[in-house]
VEXDREN-2710 file (C-alpha; in Angstrom, 1 decimal):
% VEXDREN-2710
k/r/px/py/pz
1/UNK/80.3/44.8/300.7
2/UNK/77.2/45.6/299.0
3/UNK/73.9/47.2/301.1
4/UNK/70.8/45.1/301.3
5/UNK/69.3/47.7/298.9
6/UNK/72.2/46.3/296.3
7/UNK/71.3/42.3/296.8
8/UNK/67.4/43.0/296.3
9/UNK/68.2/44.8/293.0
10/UNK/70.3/41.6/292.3
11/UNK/67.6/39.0/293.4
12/UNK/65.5/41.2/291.1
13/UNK/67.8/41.2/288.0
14/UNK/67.9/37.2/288.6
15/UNK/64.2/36.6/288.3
16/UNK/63.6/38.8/285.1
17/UNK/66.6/36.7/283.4
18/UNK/64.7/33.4/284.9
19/UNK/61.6/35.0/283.1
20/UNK/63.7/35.8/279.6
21/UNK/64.8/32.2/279.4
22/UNK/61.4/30.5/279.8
23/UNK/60.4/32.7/277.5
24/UNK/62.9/32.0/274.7
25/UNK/62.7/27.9/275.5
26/UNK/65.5/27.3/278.3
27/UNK/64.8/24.2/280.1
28/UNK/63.1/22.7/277.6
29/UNK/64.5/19.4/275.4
30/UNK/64.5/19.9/271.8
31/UNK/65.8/23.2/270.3
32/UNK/63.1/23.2/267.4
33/UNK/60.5/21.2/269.0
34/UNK/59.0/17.7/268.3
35/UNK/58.1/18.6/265.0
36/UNK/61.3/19.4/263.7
37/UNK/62.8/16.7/261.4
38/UNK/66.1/15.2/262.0
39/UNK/68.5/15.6/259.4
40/UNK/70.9/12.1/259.6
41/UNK/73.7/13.8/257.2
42/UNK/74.0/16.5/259.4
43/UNK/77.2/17.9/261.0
44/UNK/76.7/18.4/264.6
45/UNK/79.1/21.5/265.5
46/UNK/80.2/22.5/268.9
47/UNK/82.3/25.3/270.7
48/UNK/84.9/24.3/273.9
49/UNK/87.0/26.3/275.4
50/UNK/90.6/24.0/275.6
51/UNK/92.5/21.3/273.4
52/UNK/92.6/17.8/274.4
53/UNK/95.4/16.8/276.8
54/UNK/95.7/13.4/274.6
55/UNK/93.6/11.1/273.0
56/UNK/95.2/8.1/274.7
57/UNK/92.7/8.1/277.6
58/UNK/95.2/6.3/279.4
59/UNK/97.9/8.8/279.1
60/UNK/94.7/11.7/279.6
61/UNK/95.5/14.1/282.7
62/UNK/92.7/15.8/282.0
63/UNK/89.0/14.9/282.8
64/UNK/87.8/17.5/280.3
65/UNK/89.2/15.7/277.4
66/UNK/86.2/13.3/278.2
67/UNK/83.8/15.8/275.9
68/UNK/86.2/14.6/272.8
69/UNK/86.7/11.0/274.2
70/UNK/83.1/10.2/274.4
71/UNK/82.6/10.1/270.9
72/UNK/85.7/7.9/269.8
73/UNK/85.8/5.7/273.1
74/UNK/83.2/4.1/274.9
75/UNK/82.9/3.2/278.6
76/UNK/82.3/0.0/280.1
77/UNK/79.5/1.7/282.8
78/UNK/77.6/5.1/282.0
79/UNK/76.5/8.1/284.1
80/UNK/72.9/8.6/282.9
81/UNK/71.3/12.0/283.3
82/UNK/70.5/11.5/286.7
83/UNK/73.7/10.9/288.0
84/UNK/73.0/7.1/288.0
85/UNK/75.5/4.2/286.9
86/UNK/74.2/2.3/284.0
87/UNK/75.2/-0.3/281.2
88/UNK/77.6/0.4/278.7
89/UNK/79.8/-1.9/277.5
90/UNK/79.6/-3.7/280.3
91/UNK/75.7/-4.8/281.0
92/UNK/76.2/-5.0/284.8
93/UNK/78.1/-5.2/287.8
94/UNK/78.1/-6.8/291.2
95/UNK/80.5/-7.3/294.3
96/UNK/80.7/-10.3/295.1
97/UNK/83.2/-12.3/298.0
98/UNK/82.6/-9.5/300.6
99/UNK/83.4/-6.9/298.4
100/UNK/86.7/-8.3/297.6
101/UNK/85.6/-9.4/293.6
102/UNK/84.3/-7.0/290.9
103/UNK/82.2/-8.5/288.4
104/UNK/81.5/-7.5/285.3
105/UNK/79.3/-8.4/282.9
106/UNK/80.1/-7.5/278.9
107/UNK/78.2/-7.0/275.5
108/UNK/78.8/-9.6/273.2
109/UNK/78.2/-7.3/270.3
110/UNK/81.1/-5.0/270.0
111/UNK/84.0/-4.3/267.5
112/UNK/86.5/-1.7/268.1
113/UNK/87.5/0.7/264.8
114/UNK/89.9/-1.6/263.3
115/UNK/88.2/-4.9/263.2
116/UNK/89.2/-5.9/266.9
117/UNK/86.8/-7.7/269.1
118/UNK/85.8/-6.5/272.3
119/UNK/85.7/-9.1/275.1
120/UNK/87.0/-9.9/278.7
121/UNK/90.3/-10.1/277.2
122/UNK/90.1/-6.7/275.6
123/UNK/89.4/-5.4/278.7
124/UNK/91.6/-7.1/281.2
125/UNK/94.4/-6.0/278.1
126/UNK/92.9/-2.0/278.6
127/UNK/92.8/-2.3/282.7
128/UNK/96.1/-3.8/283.0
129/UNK/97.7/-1.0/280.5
130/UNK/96.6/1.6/282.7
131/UNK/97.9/0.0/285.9
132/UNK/101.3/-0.3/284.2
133/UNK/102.3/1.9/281.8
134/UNK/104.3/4.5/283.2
135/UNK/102.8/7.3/282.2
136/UNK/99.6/6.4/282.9
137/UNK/97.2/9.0/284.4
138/UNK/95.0/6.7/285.9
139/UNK/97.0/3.8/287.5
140/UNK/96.8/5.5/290.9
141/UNK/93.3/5.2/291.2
142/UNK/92.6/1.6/290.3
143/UNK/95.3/0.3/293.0
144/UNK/92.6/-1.3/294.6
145/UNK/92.8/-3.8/291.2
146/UNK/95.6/-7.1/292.3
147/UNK/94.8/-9.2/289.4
148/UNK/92.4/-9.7/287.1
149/UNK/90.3/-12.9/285.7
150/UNK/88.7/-13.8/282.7
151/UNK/86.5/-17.1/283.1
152/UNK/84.7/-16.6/279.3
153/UNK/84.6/-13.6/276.7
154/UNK/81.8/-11.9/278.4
155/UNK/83.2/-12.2/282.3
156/UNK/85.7/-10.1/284.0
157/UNK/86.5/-10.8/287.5
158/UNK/88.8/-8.2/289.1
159/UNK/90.3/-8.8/292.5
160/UNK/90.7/-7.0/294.8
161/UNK/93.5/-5.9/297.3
162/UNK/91.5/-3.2/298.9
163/UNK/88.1/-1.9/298.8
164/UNK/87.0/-0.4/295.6
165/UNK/83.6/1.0/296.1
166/UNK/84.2/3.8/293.9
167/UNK/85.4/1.6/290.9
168/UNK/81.9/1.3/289.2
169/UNK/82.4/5.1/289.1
170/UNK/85.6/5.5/287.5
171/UNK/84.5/3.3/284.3
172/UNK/82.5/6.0/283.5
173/UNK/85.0/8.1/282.2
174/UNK/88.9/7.7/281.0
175/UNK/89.4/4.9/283.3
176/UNK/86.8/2.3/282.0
177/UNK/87.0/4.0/278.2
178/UNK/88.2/1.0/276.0
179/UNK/90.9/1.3/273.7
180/UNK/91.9/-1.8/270.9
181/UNK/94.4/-4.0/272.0
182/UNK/96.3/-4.1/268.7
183/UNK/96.7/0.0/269.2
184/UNK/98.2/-0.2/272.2
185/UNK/101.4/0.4/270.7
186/UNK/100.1/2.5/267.7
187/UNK/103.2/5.6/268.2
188/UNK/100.5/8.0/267.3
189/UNK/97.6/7.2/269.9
190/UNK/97.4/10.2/271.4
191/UNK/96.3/11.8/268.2
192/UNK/94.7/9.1/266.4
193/UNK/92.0/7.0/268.5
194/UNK/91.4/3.6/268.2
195/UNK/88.2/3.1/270.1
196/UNK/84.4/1.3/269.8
197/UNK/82.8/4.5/269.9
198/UNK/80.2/6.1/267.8
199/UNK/82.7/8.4/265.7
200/UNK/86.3/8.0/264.5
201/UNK/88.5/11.0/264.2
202/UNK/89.0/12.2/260.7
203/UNK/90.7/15.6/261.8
204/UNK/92.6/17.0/264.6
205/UNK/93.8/20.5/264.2
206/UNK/95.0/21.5/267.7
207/UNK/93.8/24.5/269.3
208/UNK/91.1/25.0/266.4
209/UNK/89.1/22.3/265.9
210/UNK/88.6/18.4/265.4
211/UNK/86.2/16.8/263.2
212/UNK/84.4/13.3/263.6
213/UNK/82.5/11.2/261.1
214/UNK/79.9/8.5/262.0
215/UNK/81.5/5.0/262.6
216/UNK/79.3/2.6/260.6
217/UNK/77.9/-0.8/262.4
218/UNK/78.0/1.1/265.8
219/UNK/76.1/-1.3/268.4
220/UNK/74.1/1.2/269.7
221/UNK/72.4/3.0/266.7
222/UNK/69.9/5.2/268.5
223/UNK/72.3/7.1/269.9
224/UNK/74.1/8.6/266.9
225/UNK/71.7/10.9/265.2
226/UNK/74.4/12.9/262.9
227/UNK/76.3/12.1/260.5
228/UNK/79.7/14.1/262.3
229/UNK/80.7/16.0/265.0
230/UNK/82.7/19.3/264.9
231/UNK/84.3/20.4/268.0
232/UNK/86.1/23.9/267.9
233/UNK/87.9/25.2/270.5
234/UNK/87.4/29.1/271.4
235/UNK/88.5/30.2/275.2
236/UNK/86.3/33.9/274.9
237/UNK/82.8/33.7/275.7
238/UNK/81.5/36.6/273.8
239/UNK/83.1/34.4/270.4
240/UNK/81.8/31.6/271.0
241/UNK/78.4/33.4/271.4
242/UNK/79.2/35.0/267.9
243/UNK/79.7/31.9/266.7
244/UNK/76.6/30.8/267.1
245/UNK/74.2/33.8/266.4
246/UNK/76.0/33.4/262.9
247/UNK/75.7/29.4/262.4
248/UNK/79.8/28.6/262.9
249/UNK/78.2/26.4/265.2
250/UNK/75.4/24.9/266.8
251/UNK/75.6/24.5/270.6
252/UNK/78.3/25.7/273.2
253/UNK/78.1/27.0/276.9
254/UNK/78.8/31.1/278.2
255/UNK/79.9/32.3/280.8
256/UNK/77.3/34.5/282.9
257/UNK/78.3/37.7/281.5
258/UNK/77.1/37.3/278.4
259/UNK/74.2/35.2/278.7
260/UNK/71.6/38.2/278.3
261/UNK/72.9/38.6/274.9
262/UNK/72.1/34.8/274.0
263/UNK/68.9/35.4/275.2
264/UNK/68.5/38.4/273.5
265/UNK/69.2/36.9/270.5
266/UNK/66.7/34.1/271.0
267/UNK/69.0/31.5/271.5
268/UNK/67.8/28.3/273.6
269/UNK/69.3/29.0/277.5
270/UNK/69.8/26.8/280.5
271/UNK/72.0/26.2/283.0
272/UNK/74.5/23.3/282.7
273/UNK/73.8/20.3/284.9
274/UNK/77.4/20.1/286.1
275/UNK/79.3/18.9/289.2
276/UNK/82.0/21.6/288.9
277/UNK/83.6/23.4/291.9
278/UNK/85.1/26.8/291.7
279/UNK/87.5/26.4/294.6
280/UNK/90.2/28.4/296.5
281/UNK/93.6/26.5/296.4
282/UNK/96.7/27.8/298.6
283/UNK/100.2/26.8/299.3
284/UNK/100.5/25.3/302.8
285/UNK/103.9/25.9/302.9
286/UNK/105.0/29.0/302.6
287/UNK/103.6/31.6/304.9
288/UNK/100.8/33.2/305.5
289/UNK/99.1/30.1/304.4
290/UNK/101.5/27.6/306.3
291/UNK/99.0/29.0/309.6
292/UNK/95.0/27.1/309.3
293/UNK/93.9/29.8/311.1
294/UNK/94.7/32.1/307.5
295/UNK/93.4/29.3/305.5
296/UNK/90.2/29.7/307.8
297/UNK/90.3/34.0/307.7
298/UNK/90.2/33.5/303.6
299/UNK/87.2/31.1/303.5
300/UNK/85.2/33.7/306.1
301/UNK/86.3/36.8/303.6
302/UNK/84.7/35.6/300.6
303/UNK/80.7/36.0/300.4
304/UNK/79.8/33.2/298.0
305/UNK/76.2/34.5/297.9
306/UNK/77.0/37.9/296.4
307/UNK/79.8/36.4/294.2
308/UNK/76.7/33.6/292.5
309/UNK/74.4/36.7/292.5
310/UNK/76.9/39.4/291.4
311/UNK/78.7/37.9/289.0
312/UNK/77.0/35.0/287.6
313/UNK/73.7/36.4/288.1
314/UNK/72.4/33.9/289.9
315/UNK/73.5/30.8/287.5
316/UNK/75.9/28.4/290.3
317/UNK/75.3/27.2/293.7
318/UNK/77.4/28.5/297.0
319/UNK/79.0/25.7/298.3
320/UNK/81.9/25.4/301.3
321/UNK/82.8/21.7/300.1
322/UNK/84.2/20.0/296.9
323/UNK/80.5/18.8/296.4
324/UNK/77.4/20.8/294.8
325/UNK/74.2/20.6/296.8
326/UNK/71.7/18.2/295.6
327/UNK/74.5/15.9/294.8
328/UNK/74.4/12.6/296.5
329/UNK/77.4/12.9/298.7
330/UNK/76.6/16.7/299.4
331/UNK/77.4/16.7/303.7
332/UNK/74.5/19.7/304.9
333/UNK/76.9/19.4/308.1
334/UNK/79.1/21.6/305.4
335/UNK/76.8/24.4/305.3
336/UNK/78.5/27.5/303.6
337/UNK/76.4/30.1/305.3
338/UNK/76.8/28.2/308.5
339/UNK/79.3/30.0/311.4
340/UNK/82.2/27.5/310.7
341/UNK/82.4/28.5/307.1
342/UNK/80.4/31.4/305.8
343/UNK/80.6/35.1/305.0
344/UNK/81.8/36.3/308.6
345/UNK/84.8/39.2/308.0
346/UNK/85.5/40.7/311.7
347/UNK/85.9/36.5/312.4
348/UNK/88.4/36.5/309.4
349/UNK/90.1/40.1/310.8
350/UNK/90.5/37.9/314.6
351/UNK/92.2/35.1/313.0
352/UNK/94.7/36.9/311.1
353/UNK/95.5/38.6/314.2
354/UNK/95.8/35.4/316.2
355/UNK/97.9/33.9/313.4
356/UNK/99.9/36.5/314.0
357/UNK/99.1/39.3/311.1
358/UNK/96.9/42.1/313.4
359/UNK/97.8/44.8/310.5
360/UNK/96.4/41.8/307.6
361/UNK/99.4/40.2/305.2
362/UNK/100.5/40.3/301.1
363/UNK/99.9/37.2/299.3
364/UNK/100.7/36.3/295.5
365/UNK/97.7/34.9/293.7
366/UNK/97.3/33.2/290.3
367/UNK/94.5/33.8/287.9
368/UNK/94.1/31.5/285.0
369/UNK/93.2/33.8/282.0
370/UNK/89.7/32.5/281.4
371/UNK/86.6/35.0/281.4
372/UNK/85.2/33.4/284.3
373/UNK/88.1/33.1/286.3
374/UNK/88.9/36.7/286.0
375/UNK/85.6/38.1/286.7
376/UNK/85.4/35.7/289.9
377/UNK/88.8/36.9/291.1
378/UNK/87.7/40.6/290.4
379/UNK/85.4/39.7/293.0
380/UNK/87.1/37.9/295.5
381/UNK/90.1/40.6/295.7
382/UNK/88.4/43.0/297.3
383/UNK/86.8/40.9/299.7
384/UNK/89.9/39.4/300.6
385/UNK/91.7/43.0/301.3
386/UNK/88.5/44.0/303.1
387/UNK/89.7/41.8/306.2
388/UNK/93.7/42.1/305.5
389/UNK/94.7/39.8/302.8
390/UNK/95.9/42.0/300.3
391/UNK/96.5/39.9/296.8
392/UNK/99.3/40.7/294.3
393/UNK/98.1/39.4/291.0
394/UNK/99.3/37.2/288.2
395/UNK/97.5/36.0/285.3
396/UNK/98.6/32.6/283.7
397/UNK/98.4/30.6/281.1
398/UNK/95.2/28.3/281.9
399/UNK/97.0/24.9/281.0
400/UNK/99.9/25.6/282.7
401/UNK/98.3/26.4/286.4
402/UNK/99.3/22.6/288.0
403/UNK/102.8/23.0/286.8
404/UNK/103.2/26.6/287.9
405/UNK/101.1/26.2/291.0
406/UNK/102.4/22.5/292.1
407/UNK/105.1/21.5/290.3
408/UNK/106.9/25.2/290.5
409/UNK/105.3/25.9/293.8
410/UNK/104.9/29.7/292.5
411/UNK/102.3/31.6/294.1
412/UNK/100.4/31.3/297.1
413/UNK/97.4/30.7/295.7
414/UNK/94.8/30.7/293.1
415/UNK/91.3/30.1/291.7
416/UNK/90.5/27.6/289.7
417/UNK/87.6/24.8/288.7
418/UNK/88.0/21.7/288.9
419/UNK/86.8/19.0/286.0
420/UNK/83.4/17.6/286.2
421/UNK/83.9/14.3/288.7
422/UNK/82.7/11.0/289.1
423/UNK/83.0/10.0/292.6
424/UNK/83.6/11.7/295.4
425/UNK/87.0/10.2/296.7
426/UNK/88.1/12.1/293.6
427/UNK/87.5/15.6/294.8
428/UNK/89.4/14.8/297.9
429/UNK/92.1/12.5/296.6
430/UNK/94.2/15.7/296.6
431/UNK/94.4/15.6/300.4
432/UNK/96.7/12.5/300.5
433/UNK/99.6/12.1/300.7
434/UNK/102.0/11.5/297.9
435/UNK/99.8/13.5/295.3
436/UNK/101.0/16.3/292.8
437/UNK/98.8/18.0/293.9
438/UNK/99.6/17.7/297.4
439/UNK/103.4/18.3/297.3
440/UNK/103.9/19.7/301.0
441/UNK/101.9/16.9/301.8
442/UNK/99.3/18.0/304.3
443/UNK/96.7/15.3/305.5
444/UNK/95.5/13.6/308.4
445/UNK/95.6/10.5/310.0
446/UNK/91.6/11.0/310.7
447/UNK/91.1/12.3/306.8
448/UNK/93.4/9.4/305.4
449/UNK/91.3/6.9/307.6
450/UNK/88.0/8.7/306.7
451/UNK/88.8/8.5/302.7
452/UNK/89.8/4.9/302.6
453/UNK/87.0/4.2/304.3
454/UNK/84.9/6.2/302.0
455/UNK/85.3/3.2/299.4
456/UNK/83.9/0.7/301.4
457/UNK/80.6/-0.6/300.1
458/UNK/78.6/-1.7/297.4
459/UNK/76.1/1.2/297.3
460/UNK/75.8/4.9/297.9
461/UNK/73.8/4.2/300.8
462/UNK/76.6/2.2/302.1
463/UNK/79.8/4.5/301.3
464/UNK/77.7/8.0/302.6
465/UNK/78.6/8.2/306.5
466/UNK/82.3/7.6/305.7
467/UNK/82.3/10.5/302.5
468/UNK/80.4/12.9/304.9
469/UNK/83.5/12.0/307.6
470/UNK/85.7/12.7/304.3
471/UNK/84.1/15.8/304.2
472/UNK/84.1/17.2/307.4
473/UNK/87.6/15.8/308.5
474/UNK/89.1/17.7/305.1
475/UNK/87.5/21.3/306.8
476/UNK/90.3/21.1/309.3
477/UNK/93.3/20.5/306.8
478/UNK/91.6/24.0/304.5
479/UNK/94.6/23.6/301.8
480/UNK/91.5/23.7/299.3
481/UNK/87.7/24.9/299.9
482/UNK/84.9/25.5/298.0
483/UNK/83.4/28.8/296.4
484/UNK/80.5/27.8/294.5
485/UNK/79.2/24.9/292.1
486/UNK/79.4/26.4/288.1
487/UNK/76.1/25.9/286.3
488/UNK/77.1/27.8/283.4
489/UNK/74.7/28.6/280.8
490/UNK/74.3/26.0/277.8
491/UNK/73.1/27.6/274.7
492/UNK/72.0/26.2/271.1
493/UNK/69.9/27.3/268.5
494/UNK/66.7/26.1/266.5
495/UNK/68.5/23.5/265.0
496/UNK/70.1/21.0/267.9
497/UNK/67.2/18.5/268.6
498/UNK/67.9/16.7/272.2
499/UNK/66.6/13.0/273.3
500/UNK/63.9/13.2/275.9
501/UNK/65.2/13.8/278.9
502/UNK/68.2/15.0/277.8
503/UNK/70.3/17.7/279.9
504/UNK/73.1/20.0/278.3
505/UNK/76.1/19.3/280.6
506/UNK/78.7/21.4/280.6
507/UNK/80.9/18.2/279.7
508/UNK/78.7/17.4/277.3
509/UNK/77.6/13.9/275.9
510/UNK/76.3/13.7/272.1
511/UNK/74.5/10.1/272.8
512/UNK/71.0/10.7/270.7
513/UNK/71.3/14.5/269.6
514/UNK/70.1/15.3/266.5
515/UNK/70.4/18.6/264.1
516/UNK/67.0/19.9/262.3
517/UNK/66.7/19.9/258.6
518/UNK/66.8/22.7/256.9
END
C-alpha cells in the first residue's frame, strides 16, 4: 500500500487540479457566461458511452437509457436538481386513506406526438401496460399498484395493496415516463418513440448516434432552448474528449484520467452530481464467496480512500453502502473507514483464515471493458492479493455483464456501477428474493422485513429509520458492497449555456440548456 509520503503527494496533486478547474470555470452555470446569446436553431450535441436498451420505456432494463428517454418521454413527477420530487405531468401528489390511495393530480395541457391526449385515462392505460405486459421491466416494482381509478381526466387514484412510499420516486424515471395509448401496439416502439416530450426522434443509428428535433407546441416551452439534440455514443474517454476539443460535440463527461487534459485545453470542468455506486458484486454460491466471513476479508482489503485519491484523483466519494454521502438516505452508522467496514488487511488475512483459507484463495473476476472499470480493478487487484485473494481476470463485454454474471453464473465476481437511482429500496431490491440478480437467493428475514418496511410513509422523514435498518441489516448478507460514489467529471465548452441552477449530471437532463451563437 502506498507510504504516508505517497497520499500527501496525492492530497497535493488534488488541490492544484481543484485550483485548474476554478480557474478555467468549473462549477460555474453557463459555459459562455450571461452574456452569451442563445442560438434557438442550434443543435445541442452530446457524447455517451452505451446504446439504448429500448426506447419502449416499459420494455427499458436499463436506467441509463433515461439520458435518451428524457427528451422523447416525459414523466409524471420530476427530480429537481436538489434531489427533490416536483410537478411534471402530474402537478401533485398526496396519500390519502392511511397511505393505502395514491393521488395524483394531472396537467390539462398535454398532447402526446401523434395527436393523443394526455389524461387520467392515458395514464391508468401507461400504468396498467407496465404491470402486465410480459416483458415489462418495471412491473415488479409497482406491485404495490391493485387497481387503478379514474374519477375525471385530470384525477388518478391508485390503490393500493401494500405500501408504496417509494412510488412518487419511481415516476421520475421509466416507470412514470408516459407513452400514447394508440402506440402501444406500434411493432416498432422500441425504436420509434411515441411520447409528450420536448423532442421526437428523427434518427437512430445504433451504436453511433441518434438525433432529435424540437417537437412544436411542447407545454412547457422554457425548457427547450435548441432546436435538436445529438446524442453519440463513444465508450473511450480520451475520444470523447477529442471530440469535443474539435467541436464533434458540445458536452460529455471523462473519466478521471483524462480530465487534466480537458482542463488543459480550457474546457468548462466539474464533477457530475450523480448517485452512482462503484460496487463489488460476488457469487454467494460457489466458494470462496459462499463463506461471509470472505465476503467481509474483500470489503477490509480494498482502501477506498487511496482508490478516490489514486485513481480518480480525488473526483468520487468512499462509501461502504449502496448510498453516496450527503444523500438523504445515506446511514453514517455505515461509515467506510469505520472498524466494521474499512481499510483493515491483517483483519481481512484473520478471516480468510477462519473461513478456512490460512494460505489466502484463487478467485475468477470480471471486468467490464470500460476505462474506468479497468483502471479501478487495476487497483483493487493488488489489494485484494495483498491479504490472500488472488484474482484471475476476465474482461467482458460491458452489456453483457448481468447475463454472464447472473444469468450464466460465470465468475465469482466483478466490478461494476450501478445506474443512477431514484429511491433507495432500488439499490437494495437486489437482496430479495426471487431477483435476477439474486439467483442463489441470499436474504434475510430481518433485511426482507427491514425493506418492506422501508416503503412505509408519506415522507422521507417518515421512511428514514426503516432504509437505515435496510442498510445496516444488508451489511450482514455482503453479496454486494460499496467502493465509492462516481462523480465523474462533466465537461463542455464555450458554447453550452446552462439554466440557473443547473447541475451537469452524469445522467444528464437537457430541460433549459441552451447553445451560444456563433
Amino acid at each position: 500500500m502506498r507510504a504516508p509520503s505517497s497520499r500527501r503527494l496525492l492530497a497535493g496533486l488534488v488541490a492544484v487540479f481543484a485550483l485548474l478547474v476554478t480557474a478555467c470555470g468549473g462549477g460555474g452555470g453557463a459555459g459562455s457566461g450571461a452574456a452569451a446569446t442563445p442560438d434557438p436553431n442550434a443543435i445541442l450535441r452530446y457524447a455517451f458511452v452505451q446504446n439504448v436498451s429500448s426506447f419502449d420505456p416499459h420494455r427499458s432494463s436499463n436506467a441509463w437509457d433515461m439520458v435518451n428517454l428524457r427528451l422523447v418521454y416525459d414523466q409524471l413527477l420530476q427530480e429537481d436538481q436538489n434531489g427533490e420530487i416536483v410537478p411534471m405531468l402530474a402537478t401533485g401528489y398526496e396519500f390519502l386513506d392511511g397511505g393505502t390511495v395514491l393521488q395524483l393530480t394531472l396537467r390539462d395541457d398535454v398532447t402526446f406526438h401523434d395527436g393523443t391526449r394526455f389524461d387520467s385515462a392515458a395514464v391508468k392505460a401507461n400504468l396498467e401496460r407496465a404491470k402486465t405486459l410480459e416483458t415489462s421491466a418495471v412491473k415488479g416494482a409497482l406491485r404495490a399498484i391493485a387497481s387503478i381509478d379514474t374519477p375525471d381526466p385530470t384525477t388518478v387514484r391508485l390503490n393500493l395493496s401494500s405500501p408504496g412510499g417509494n412510488l412518487p420516486a419511481l415516476f421520475t424515471e421509466r416507470h412514470g415516463s408516459m407513452i400514447s395509448p394508440a402506440a402501444f401496439d406500434n411493432p416498432d416502439l422500441d425504436q420509434k418513440p411515441v411520447g409528450s416530450g420536448m423532442f421526437t426522434m428523427t434518427e437512430y443509428v445504433p451504436g453511433q448516434v441518434t438525433r432529435y428535433a424540437k417537437a412544436p407546441n411542447y407545454w412547457d416551452p422554457d425548457a427547450v432552448k435548441v432546436a435538436g439534440v445529438e446524442v453519440y455514443v463513444q465508450t473511450s474517454s480520451p475520444t470523447r474528449l477529442n471530440m469535443l476539443t474539435t467541436g464533434q460535440v458540445d458536452m460529455t463527461y471523462l473519466d478521471p484520467s483524462t480530465q487534466d487534459q480537458a482542463v488543459a485545453a480550457g474546457l468548462h470542468v466539474e464533477p457530475s452530481q450523480s448517485t452512482t455506486i462503484f460496487r463489488m458484486t460476488v457469487n454467494t454460491a460457489k466458494a470462496p464467496f459462499d463463506k461471509l466471513e470472505v465476503r467481509q476479508a474483500m470489503e477490509h482489503a480494498i482502501d477506498r480512500r487511496a482508490i478516490v485519491d489514486g485513481v480518480l484523483f480525488g473526483i468520487g466519494a468512499p462509501t461502504s453502502q449502496l448510498i453516496p454521502p450527503g444523500h438523504w438516505a445515506y446511514d453514517d452508522k455505515v461509515a467506510w473507514d469505520g472498524p466494521d467496514y474499512g481499510y483493515d488487511p491483517e483483519k481481512a488475512k484473520q478471516l480468510l483464515a477462519r473461513a478456512g483459507y490460512p494460505a489466502g484463495t484463487e478467485f475468477e473476476m470480471l471486468i467490464p471493458a470500460l476505462d474506468d472499470h479497468r483502471a479501478v480493478s487495476e487497483a483493487v487487484i493488488p489489494m485484494l492479493e495483498a491479504v490472500g485473494l488472488r484474482a484471475k481476470t476476465r474482461v467482458i463485454e460491458p452489456a453483457t455483464t448481468p447475463a454472464t454474471f447472473f444469468g450464466r453464473q460465470e465468475g465469482n465476481a466483478y466490478i461494476g456501477a450501478s445506474a443512477p437511482f431514484v429511491d433507495p429500496s432500488t439499490q437494495y431490491e437486489s437482496n430479495l428474493t426471487g431477483q435476477f440478480t439474486n439467483p442463489w437467493n441470499t436474504t434475510s428475514p430481518e433485511f426482507t422485513q427491514a425493506w418492506n418496511d422501508s416503503l412505509v410513509g408519506a415522507t422521507r422523514d417518515e421512511r428514514l429509520p426503516a432504509v437505515h435498518r435496510m442498510i445496516e441489516d444488508e451489511k450482514d448478507l455482503r453479496r454486494q458492497f460499496g467502493i465509492y460514489a462516481a462523480q465523474p467529471p462533466s465537461v463542455w465548452t464555450d458554447k453550452v449555456i446552462f439554466p440557473p441552477g443547473y447541475r451537469p449530471a452524469y445522467a444528464p437532463v437537457f430541460r433549459g440548456v441552451a447553445v451560444a451563437a456563433d
